[in-house]
C-alpha positions, 0 to 999 in steps of 0.5 A: 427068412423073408425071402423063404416066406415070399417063395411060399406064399407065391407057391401057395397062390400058384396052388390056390389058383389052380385049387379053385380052378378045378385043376391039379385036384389029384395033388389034394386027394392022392389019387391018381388013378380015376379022375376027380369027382364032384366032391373033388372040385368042392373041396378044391374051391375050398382048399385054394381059399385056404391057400390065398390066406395062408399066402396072405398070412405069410405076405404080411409075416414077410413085410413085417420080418426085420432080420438084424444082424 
């Protein structure tokens, strides 16, 4: 179970990262077609924020997850 955690959070920083780079913006708005506005790239900012402290969240969830058998 941790180790699924740990994937995902590292998943979610990758993203993140990207997010508030300005990168990897038609992964978030499903268009594919024309290239990202400027609402795009604010929203983005936005959403890789939102990444980094569900990445946080999940980190500490992972620490503190004791799995007895």
């Amino acid at each position: 179970m941790s180790l699924i955690l740990l994937f995902t959070a590292g998943l979610f920083l990758i993203v993140g990262k990207k997010f508030r780079q300005g990168k990897w913006l038609r992964l978030m708005a499903g268009n594919t077609f024309s290239p990202p506005g400027e609402e795009a790239k604010e929203t983005g900012k936005t959403i890789g924020s939102i990444l980094y402290f569900s990445a946080l969240i999940l980190l500490i969830l992972a620490l503190f997850s004791v799995e007895k058998l």
